[in-house]
C-alpha positions in Angstrom: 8.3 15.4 -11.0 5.0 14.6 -9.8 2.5 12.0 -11.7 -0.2 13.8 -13.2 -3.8 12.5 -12.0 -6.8 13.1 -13.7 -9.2 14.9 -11.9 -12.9 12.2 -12.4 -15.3 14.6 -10.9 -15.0 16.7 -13.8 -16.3 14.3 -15.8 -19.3 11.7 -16.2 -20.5 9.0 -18.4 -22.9 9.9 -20.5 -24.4 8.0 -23.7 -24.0 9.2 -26.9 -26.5 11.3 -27.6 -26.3 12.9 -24.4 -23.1 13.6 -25.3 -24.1 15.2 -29.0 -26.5 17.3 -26.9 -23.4 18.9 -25.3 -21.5 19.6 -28.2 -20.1 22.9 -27.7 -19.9 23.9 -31.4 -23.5 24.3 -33.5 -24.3 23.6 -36.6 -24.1 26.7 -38.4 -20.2 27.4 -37.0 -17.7 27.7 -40.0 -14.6 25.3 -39.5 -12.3 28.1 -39.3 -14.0 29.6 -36.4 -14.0 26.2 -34.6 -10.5 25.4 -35.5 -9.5 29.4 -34.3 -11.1 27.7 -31.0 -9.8 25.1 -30.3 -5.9 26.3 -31.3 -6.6 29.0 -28.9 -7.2 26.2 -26.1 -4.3 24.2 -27.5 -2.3 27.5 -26.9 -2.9 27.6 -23.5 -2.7 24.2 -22.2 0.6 24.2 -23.5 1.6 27.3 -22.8 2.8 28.9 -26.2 2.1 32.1 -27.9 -0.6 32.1 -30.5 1.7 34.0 -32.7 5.0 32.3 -31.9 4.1 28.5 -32.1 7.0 26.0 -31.1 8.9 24.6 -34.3 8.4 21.1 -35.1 11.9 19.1 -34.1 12.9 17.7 -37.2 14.9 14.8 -35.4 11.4 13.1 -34.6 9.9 13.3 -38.0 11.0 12.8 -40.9 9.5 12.1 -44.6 10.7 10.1 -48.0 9.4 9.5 -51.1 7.6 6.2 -51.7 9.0 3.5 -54.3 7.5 2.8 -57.0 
């Protein structure tokens, strides 16, 4: 398998409020709408089905109770 590089020219420095200029979402977007987004773009880049999202592999994670 090849090593992934990231491709620099697609990005610059900027400082931040060059950066909050570019913000993609405004203002007056609900969170639902920017989450729908953004899963959407998560969907693609790893190549799942919006309506069939991989399970979680329970041998990973785990959770317990805390003592008291």
């Amino acid at each position: 398998m090849e090593e992934y590089k990231l491709d620099k020219t697609a990005f610059k420095i900027q400082t931040f409020e060059e950066s909050d200029m570019d913000n993609v979402y405004q203002p007056d977007v609900p969170y639902t709408e920017r989450f729908r987004q953004s899963y959407f773009l998560l969907s693609i880049a790893y190549g799942f089905s919006r309506g069939n999202p991989p399970r979680l592999d329970r041998t990973y994670f785990s959770s317990r109770k805390f003592a008291n």
